[in-house]
N, C-alpha and C positions, 0 to 999 in steps of 0.2 A: 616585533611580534607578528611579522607576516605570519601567513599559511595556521594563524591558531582562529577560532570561532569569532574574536572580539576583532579581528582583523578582517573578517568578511565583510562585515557591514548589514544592517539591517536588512533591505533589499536582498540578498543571498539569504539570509538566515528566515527569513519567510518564506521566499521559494523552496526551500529545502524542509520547511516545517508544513506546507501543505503538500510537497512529492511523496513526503512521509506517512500524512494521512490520507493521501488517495492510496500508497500502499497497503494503509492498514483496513481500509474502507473493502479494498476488495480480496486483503486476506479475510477481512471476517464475513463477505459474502461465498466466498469460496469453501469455507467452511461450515457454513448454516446449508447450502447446497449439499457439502459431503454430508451431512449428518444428517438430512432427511432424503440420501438416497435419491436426490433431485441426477446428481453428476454421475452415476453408474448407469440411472435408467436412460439417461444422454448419450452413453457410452455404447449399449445395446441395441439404442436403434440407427447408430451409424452402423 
């Protein structure tokens, strides 16, 4: 069973489960930014 999930090992599988939610941590800041118009007004004054 290399290369499948149960083959990583604890250690990997938490690594990979917090990379995941710093990813999502700053999709949903990225987001709350576009939607209050925070990221365009960014954009106009460079």
């Amino acid at each position: 069973m290399s290369g499948s999930i149960s083959g990583m090992g604890f250690s990997a599988l938490g690594q990979l489960t917090a990379g995941l939610t710093l990813i999502k941590k700053n999709f949903d800041t990225l987001t709350e930014q576009a939607s209050s118009g925070m990221i365009s007004r960014r954009i106009l004054i460079r």
